[in-house]
C-alpha positions in Angstrom: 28.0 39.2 2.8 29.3 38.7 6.2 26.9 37.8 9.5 27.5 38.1 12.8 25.4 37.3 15.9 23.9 40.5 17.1 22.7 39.1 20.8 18.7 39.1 19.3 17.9 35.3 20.4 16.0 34.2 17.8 17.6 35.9 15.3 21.2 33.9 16.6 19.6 30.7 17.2 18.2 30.8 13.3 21.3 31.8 12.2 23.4 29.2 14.4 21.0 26.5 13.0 22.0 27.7 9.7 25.9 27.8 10.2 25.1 23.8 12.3 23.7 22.3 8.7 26.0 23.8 6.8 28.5 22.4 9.1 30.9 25.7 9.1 32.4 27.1 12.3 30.6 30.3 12.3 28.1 32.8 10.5 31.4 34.4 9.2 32.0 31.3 7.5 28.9 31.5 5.7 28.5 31.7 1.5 25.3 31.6 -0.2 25.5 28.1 -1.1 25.0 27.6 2.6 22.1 29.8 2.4 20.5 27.9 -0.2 21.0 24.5 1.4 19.0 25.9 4.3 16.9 27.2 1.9 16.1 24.0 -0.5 15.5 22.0 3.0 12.3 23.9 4.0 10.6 23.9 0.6 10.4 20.1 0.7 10.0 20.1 4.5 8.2 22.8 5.7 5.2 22.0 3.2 4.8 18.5 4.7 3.7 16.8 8.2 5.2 16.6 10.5 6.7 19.9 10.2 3.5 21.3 8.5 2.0 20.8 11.6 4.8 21.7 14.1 5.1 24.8 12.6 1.6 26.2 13.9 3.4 27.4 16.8 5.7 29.3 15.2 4.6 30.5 12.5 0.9 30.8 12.7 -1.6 32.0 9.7 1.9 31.6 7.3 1.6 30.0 4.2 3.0 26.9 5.5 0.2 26.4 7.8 -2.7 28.0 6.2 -5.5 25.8 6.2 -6.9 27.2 2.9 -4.2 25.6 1.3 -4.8 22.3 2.1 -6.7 21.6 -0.9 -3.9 24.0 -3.1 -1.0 22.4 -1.7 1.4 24.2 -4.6 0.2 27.7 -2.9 2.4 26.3 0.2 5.4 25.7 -2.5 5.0 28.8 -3.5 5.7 30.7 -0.3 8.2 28.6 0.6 10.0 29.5 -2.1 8.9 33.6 -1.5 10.2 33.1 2.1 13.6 30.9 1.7 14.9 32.7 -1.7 14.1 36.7 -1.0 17.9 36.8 -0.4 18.2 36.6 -3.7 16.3 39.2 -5.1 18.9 42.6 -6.3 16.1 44.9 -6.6 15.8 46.8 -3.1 13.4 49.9 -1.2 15.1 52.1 0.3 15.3 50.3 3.9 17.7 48.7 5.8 17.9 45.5 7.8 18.1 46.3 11.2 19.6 43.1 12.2 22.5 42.7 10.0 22.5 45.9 7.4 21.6 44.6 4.6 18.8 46.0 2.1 15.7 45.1 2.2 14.2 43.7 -1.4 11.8 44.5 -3.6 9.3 41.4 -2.2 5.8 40.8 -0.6 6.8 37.2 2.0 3.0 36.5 1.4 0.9 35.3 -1.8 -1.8 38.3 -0.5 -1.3 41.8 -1.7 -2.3 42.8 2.0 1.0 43.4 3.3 3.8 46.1 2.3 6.7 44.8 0.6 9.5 43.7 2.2 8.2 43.8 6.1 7.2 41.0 8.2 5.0 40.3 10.7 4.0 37.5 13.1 3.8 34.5 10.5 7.2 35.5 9.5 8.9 36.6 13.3 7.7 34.8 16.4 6.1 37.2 18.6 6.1 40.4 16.3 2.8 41.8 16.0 -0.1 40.7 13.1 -0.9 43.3 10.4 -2.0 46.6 11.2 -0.4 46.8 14.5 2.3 50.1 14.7 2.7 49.2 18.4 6.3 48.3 19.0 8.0 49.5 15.6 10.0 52.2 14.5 8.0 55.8 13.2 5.0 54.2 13.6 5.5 51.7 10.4 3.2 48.8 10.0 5.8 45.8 10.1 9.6 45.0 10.2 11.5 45.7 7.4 13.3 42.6 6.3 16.6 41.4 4.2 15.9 38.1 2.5 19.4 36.7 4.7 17.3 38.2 8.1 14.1 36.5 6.7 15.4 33.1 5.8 17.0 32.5 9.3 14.3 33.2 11.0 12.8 30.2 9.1 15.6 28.3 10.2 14.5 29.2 13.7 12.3 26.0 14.6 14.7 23.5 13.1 17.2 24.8 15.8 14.6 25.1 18.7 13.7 22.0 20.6 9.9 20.9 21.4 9.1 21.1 24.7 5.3 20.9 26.3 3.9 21.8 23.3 6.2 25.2 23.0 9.4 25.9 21.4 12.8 26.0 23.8 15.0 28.8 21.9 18.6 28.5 23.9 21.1 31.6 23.4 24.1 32.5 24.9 27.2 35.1 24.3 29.1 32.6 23.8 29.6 31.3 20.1 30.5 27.9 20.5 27.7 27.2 23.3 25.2 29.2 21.2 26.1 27.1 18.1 26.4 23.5 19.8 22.6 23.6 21.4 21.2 24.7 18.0 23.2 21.7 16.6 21.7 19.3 19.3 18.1 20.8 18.5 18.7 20.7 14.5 20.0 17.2 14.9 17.5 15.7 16.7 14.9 17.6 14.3 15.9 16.3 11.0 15.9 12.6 12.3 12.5 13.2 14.2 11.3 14.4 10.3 13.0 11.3 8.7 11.2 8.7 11.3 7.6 10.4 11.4 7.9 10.6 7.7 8.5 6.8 7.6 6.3 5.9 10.2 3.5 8.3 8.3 3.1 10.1 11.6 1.5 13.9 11.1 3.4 15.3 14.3 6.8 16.2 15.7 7.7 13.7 18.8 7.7 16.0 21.8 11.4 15.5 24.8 10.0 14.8 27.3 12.0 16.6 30.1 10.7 19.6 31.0 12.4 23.0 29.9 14.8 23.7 32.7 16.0 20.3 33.2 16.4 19.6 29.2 18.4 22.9 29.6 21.1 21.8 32.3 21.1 17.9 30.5 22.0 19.4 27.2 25.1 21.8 28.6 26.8 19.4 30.1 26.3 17.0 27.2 28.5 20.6 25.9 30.7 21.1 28.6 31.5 17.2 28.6 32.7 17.6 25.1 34.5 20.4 25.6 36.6 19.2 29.2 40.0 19.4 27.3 39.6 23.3 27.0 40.8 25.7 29.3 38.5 27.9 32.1 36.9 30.9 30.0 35.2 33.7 31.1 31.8 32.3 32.5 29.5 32.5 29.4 25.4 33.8 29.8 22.9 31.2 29.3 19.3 31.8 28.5 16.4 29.7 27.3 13.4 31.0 25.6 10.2 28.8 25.5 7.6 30.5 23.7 4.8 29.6 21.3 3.2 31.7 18.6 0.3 30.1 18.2 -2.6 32.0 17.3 -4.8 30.9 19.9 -2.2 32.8 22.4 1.3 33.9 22.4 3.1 33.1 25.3 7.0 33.9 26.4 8.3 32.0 29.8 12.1 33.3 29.9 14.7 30.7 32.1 18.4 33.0 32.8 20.9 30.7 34.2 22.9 32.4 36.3 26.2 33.3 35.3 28.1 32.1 38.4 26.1 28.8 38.1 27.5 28.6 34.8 31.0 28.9 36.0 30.4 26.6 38.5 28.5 23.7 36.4 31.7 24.7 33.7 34.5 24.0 36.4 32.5 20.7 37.8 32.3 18.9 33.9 35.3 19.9 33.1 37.4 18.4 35.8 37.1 14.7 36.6 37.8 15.1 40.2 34.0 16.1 40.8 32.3 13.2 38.4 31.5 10.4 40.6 30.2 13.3 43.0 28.1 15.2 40.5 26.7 12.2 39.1 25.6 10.9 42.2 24.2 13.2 43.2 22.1 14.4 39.6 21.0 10.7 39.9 19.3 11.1 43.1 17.3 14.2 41.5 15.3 12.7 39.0 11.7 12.5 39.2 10.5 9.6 40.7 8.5 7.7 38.2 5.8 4.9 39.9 5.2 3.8 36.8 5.6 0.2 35.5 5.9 1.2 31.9 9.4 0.2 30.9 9.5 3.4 28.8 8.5 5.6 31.4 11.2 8.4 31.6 11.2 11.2 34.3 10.4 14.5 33.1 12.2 16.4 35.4 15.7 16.7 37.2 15.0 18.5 40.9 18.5 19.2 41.2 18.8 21.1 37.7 15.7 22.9 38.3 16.8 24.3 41.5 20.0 25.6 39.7 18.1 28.1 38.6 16.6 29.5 41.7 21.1 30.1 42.8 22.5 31.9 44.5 19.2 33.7 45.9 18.4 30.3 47.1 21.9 28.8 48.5 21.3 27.6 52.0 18.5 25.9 50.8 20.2 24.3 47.6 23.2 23.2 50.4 21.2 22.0 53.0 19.2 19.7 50.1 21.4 18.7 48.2 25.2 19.2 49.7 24.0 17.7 53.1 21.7 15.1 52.3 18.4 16.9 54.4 15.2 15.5 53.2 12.5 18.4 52.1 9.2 19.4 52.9 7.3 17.7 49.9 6.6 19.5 47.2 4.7 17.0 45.2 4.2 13.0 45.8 7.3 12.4 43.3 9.5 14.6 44.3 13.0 13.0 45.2 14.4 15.5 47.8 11.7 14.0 50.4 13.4 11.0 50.4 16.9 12.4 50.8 18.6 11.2 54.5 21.5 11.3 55.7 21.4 7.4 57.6 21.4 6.3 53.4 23.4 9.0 51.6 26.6 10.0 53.7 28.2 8.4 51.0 27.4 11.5 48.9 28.1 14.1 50.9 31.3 15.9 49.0 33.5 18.6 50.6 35.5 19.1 47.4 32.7 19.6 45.7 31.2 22.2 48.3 34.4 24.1 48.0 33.7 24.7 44.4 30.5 25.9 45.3 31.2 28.1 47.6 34.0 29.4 45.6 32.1 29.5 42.2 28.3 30.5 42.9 28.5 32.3 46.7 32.1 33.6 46.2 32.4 33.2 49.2 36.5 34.3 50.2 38.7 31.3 50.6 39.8 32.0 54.6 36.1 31.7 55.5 36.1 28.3 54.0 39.2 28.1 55.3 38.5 28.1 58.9 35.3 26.3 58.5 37.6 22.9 56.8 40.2 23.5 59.9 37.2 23.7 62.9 35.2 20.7 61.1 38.4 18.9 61.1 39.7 18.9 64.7 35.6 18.3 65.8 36.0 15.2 63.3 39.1 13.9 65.8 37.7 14.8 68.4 34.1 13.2 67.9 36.0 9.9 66.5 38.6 9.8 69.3 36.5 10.1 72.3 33.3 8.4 70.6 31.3 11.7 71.3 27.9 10.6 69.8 26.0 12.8 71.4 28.2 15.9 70.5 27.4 14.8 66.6 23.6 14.6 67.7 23.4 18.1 69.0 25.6 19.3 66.2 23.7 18.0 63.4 20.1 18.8 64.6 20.6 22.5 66.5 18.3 25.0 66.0 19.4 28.3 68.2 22.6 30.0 67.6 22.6 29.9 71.1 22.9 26.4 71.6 25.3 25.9 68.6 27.6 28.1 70.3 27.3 26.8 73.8 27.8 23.1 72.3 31.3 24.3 70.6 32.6 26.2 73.6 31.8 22.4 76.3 33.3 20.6 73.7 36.5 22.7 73.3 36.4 23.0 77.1 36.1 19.1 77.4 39.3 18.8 74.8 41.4 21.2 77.1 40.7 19.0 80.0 42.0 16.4 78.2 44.9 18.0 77.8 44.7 18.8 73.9 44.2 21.4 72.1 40.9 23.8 72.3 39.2 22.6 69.4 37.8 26.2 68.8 39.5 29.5 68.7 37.9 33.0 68.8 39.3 33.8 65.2 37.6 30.9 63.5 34.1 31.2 65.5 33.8 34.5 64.1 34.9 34.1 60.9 32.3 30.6 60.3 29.9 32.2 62.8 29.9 36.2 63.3 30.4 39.1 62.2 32.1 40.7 65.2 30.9 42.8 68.3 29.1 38.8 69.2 26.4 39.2 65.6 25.7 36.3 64.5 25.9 36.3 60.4 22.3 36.6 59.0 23.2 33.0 57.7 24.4 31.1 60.4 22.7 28.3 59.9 24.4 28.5 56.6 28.1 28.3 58.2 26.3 25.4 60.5 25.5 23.3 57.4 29.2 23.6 55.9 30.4 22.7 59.1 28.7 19.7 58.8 29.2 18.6 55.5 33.3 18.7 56.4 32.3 17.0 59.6 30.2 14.6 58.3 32.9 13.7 55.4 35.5 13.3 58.1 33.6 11.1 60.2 33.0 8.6 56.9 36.1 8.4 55.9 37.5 7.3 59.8 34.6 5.2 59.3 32.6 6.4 62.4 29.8 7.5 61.2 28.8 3.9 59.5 28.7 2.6 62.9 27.2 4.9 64.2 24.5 5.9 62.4 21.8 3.8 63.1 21.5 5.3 66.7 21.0 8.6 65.3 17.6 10.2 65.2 15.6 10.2 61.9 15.5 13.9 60.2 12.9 15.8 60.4 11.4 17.7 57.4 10.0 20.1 60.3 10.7 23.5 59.1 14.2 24.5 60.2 13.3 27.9 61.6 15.9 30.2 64.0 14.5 31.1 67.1 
């Protein structure tokens, strides 16, 4: 017997679980022993609070949850023990596995006679179909056909799934190691949530209290942190599943990270160059919480949610939080309304801009190239001949138009000056247009990064902190091109 992930999420994150408690490096590492560890944990838990009653949303009318069996409480032994040790059985029909291959036994996984042998349904599979149902299976068959290795992992599913608003958070990805780590975060935090509700006599599973996306991007870098010593690797896919089973309504929300988000969150935790950066700025993105409970945690990061809307969403992701602009309020606590520059130059990071760019927008490197090198000599410039006003205009323009004609005076005032224009026709279009005198669609977006060097610059000659308390507020006025 040798398993391999075959890119089904559930199916990989039960098996992952497995190959985290058995503490091997991978399913190929797998022997039965570790099978039967797995095994031997859910008949004494599964049977029990608190996971008796966590598992309702995964595995609804199973015998683990069946409410006649409250008062026949060896009827729940009994199919845990049909359920955990089919892999066992050596008599077989003549039906494969179609997960891994192997045969399917000889077995009813229920105590009723009302279902085939050997196939599952929904209290077996999250989100398979109940009994009866043909829609969605192969030559019209009632059921899965199941292996007793295929049926026991996806037992192991919940143990590896973290509890999130009532639902199960499932995470997958193509990469092994990834993959294998979350389910060892979610298995870990599992078995001591059982071991403390058991002691405390508590009936239910605690619930995290972050909300899917955000418990998502906390728990990679958590990975990514452990793992800074290791090279750049092809970018790895991320998704989380949050689903419930319940009877009273399945339900499926999917959350794909993109892959050049990956890349970029990879290259960030890895290198220590961007830390005091990133964290500043993930600070800044929690929730804020007006409560005066001491225990009171935020349930959500704004900046790891919006990670998720990249790179559709860029220009607004830079201009929030790259460049420091406050938002239109999305809800009373939401932190980006409270963003402003006057507070926060202090966080604004070109390095860390460069990465994005390079890593989520691809953008090619002599764009950001000439946008470092114009920033630059308007940063002298501005600092040198105390141009306040030029900063004003710069950082609150709304017409192309008037971004342009603000560039041209001030490299015609620099010539006068006897210096050097501060812009040349090569790097206006490259930052600006696209030739023939077109603006880029995303102007505004060449406008921010210009800024963000700018802005930088101006910190470190230490202009800006004197300066900025005759700036004007920011608006959270819709920034709209005319």
């Amino acid at each position: 017997m040798k398993l391999t992930y075959t890119g089904h999420p559930f199916y990989d994150v039960g098996l992952a679980t497995i190959v985290a408690m058995s503490e091997k490096n991978g399913p190929e590492e797998l022997e039965e022993s570790d099978l039967e560890k797995m095994a031997a944990y859910i008949q004494e838990n599964y049977v029990v609070n608190p996971l008796k009653s966590f598992l309702t949303v995964a595995f609804p009318n199973s015998g683990f949850v069946q409410p006649a069996y409250e008062s026949q409480p060896e009827k729940r032994i009994e199919y845990a023990q049909v359920v955990s040790q089919a892999y066992q059985q050596d008599d077989f029909l003549d039906e494969i596995d179609p997960f891994n291959g192997l045969p399917v036994p000889k077995v009813r996984y229920s105590l009723k006679n009302e279902i085939p042998l050997g196939y599952a349904f929904r209290e077996h599979v999250p989100l398979l179909t109940g009994h009866g149902y043909i829609n969605f299976h192969a030559e019209a068959n009632n059921g899965l056909p199941l292996s007793g290795v295929s049926l026991l992992i996806f037992q192991a599913l919940p143990m590896g799934c973290f509890k999130v608003s009532g639902k199960l958070l499932a995470v997958h990805s193509d990469d092994a190691t990834i993959l294998q780590k979350f389910a060892a975060q979610a298995l870990l935090f599992n078995r001591k949530a059982v071991l403390a509700a058991k002691a405390a006599q508590e009936k239910k599973m605690p619930e995290n209290e972050r909300h899917a996306r955000t418990l998502l991007i906390e728990k990679l870098s958590e990975i990514e942190q452990q793992r800074k010593d290791l090279p750049d690797e092809t970018p790895a896919t991320l998704t989380a599943y949050h689903f419930s089973n319940s009877g009273q309504g399945a339900e499926l929300t999917i959350y794909p990270l993109p892959m050049e988000v990956g890349d970029f969150l990879r290259s960030l935790l890895r290198n220590p160059k961007y830390e005091t950066s990133w964290k500043a700025l993930v600070q800044r993105g929690w929730q804020l919480v007006k409560s005066k409970k001491s225990d009171t945690l935020p349930q959500y990061n704004r900046l790891y949610e919006d990670l998720f809307n990249l790179p559709e969403n860029a220009g607004s992701f830079i201009s929030t939080y790259l460049l420091r602009r406050p938002t239109r309020q999305r809800s009373t606590d939401d932190p980006t309304t409270t963003y402003t520059l006057h507070k926060e130059a202090n966080l604004i990071s070109w390095d860390l801009t460069n990465l994005f760019l390079r890593k989520v927008l691809k953008m090619e490197k002599n764009r950001i190239e000439q946008i470092r090198i114009l920033a630059d000599a308007l940063a002298d410039y501005i600092s040198q001949e105390n141009d306040q006003r030029l900063f004003t205009r710069l950082l609150y323009v709304k017409r192309y138009d008037d971004l342009r004609i603000a560039l041209i005076k001030a490299s015609q005032a620099s010539v006068r000056l006897g210096k050097p224009p501060l812009v040349t026709l090569d790097g206006f279009v490259e930052v600006f247009e696209v030739g023939n005198d077109l603006p880029y669609a995303d102007w505004k977006l060449g406008r921010d990064l210009l800024l963000i060097r700018l802005i930088e610059q101006l910190y470190q000659k230490s202009w800006l902190q004197t300066h900025v308390d005759q700036l004007p507020v920011e608006s959270d006025e819709a920034d709209q091109t005319e």
